[in-house]
RODOTOR-855523 format. One record per residue (C-alpha): residue in one letter; x, y, z. Coordinates in steps of 0.5 Angstrom, whole numbers, plus 2048, in hexadecimal, padded with zeros to 3 digits. Layout:
! residues N
AXYZ;...
This chain:
! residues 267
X8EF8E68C0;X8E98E88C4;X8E88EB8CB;X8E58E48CD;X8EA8E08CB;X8F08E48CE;X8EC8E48D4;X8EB8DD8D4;X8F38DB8D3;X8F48DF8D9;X8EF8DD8DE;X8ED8D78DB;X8F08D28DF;X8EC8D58E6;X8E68D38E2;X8E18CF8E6;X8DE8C98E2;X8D78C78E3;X8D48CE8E5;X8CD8CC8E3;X8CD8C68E7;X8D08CA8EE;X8CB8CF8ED;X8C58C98EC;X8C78C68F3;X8C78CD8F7;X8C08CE8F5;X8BE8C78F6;X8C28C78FD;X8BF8CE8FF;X8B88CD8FD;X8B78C6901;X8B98C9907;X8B58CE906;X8AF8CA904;X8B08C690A;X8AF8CD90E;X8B78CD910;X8BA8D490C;X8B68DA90A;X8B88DC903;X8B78E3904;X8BE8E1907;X8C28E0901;X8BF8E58FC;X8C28EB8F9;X8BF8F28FC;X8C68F78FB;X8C48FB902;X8C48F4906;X8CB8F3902;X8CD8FA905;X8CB8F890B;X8D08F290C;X8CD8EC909;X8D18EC903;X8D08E4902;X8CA8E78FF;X8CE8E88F9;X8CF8E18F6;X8CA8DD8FA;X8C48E08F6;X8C78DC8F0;X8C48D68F5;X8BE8DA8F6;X8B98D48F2;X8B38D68ED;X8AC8D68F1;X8A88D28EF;X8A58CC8F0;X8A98C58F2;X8A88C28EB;X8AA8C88E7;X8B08CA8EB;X8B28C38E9;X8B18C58E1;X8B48CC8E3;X8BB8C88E6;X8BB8C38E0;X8BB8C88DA;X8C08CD8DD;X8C48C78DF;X8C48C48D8;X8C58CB8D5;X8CA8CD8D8;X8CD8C78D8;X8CD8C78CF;X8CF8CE8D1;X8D58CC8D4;X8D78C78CF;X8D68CB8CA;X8DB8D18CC;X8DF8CD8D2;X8DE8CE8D8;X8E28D58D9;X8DD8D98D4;X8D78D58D7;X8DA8D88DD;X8DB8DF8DB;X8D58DF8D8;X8D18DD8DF;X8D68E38E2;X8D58E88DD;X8CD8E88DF;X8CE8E88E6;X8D28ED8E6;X8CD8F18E2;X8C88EE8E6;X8CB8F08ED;X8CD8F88EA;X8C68F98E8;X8C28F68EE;X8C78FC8F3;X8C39018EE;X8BD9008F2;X8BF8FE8F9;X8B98FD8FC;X8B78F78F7;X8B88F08F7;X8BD8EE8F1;X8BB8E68ED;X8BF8E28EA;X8B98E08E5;X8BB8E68E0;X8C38E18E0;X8BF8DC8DF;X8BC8DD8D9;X8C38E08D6;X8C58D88D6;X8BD8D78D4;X8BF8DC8CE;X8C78DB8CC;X8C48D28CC;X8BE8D48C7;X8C38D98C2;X8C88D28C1;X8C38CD8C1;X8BC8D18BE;X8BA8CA8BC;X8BA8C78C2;X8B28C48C4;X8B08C58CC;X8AA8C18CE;X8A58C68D0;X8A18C38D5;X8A58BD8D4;X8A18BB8CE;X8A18C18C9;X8A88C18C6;X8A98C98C4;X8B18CB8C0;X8B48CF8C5;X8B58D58C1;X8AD8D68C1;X8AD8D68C9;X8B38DC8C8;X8AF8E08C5;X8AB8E08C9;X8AF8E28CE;X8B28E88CA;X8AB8EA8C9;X8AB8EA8D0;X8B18EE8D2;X8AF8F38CD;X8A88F58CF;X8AC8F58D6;X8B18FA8D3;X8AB8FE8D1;X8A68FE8D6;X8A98FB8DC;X8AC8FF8E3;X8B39028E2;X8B68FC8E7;X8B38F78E3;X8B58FA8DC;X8BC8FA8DF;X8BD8F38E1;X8BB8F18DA;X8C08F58D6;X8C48F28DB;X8C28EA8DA;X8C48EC8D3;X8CA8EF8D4;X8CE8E88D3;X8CA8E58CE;X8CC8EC8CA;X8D38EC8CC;X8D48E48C9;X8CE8E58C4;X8CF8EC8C1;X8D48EA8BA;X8D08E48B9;X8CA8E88B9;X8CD8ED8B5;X8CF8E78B0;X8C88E48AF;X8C58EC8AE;X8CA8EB8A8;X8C98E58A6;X8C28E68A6;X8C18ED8A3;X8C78EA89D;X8C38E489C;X8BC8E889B;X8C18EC896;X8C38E7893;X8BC8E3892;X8B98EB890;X8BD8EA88A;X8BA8E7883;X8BB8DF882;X8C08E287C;X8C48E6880;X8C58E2886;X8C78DC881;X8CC8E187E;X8D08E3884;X8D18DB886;X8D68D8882;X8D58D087E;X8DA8CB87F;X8D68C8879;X8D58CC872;X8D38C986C;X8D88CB866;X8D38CA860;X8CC8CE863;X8CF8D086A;X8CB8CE86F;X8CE8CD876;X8CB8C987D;X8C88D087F;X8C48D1879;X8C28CA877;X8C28C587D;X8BF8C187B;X8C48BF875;X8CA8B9877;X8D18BD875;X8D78B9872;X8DE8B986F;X8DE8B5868;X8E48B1868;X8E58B2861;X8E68B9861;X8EC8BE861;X8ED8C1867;X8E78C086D;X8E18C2869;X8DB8C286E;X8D48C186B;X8CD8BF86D;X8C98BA86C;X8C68BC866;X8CC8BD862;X8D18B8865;X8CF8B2860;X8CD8B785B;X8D38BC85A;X8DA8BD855;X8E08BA858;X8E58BF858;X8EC8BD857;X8F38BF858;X8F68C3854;X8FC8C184F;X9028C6851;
């Protein structure tokens, strides 16, 4: 039994269904009154030495923080992590969607205090999501633009092109807040990466191998009796039983009309 799973039959039921929704309304509630000049989201972001400071709300209401943009890619921004979390959610149940979300917050939270003096995001968070939905769906087609379909998988690997150039060439706090948005995708994706490696490097083996090889290592449910070709080595033959023989004797098409029926023999 894993970790996850021991976990979840102890906390599952403290589990908050729809958390991908809730934190999509808390940004769109923020973010109008502050559009409209009533709030100052300054007030809502993570900065570690105003935490120390008191102002300890600042811890969970940077997840409200919305992405600055424009209106309209906002919007887009809302949608996509609301259907994604939403599949997540689906997908795993409500309690490892939950964990999963926890998890990058946590992390998230732990390296911002590294640097006190640095407003945290919740981008880098998001983007975990981003990446966990691409993993169980690469095939997935996003309208880029609203008319040009992309799969998924491809705008993922765009994004892990990114995070490794930030590894290598960006500051410390940035870097950080990578390996920290990675955190839970690797936590619930590292055995699942690790089998795909497997299966790829043994799939890449296996095709290495001469055809005679590889047809050798699997086994025929068909062979003929008379010149012992099989469904692997002769495709292209139809392989039958003759009702007339003694026993189950299996020829192919070639020999199936053109063979000597064999007889039991008398005791």
């Amino acid at each position: 039994m894993s970790l996850i799973t021991r976990i979840e039959r102890h906390l599952g039921r403290f589990a908050l269904p729809h958390l991908a929704l809730y934190l999509v309304l808390g940004q769109v509630v923020f973010w109008s009154v502050s559009f409209l000049g009533y709030f100052d989201l300054e007030r809502i972001a993570l900065l570690p030495q105003a935490v120390r400071a008191g102002e300890g709300w600042r811890l969970v209401t940077f997840l409200f923080l919305p992405p600055s943009s424009q209106p309209v890619f906002i919007a887009f921004a809302w949608y996509l992590f609301w259907i994604m979390g939403t599949a997540l959610e689906e997908f795993w149940g409500t309690f490892r969607f939950n964990l999963f979300v926890l998890l990058g917050w946590a992390l998230t939270v732990a390296v911002a205090f590294l640097y006190p003096a640095i407003y945290a995001t919740n981008l880098f968070l998001a983007g975990s999501v981003f990446l966990a939905f691409a993993f169980l769906n690469p095939d997935f087609v996003m309208m880029i633009f609203f008319i040009l379909p992309v799969k998924i998988k491809w705008l993922a690997l765009i994004q892990w092109l990114f995070y490794g150039y930030a590894l290598i060439f960006g500051s410390w706090p940035l870097r950080l807040s990578v390996l920290a948005s990675i955190g839970n995708f690797l936590v619930f994706f590292a055995g699942d990466i690790v089998t795909l490696l497997k299966g790829g490097r043994g799939r890449m083996e296996y095709q290495a191998r001469p055809s005679s090889v590889r047809v050798s290592e699997a086994e025929p449910r068909h062979r003929c009796v008379v010149c012992g070709k099989t469904e692997l080595s002769a495709p292209q033959l139809d392989f039958r039983y003759c009702s007339k023989c003694a026993g189950e004797e299996c020829y192919c098409s070639d020999h199936l009309a053109n063979h000597v029926h064999t007889t039991v023999p008398k005791g």
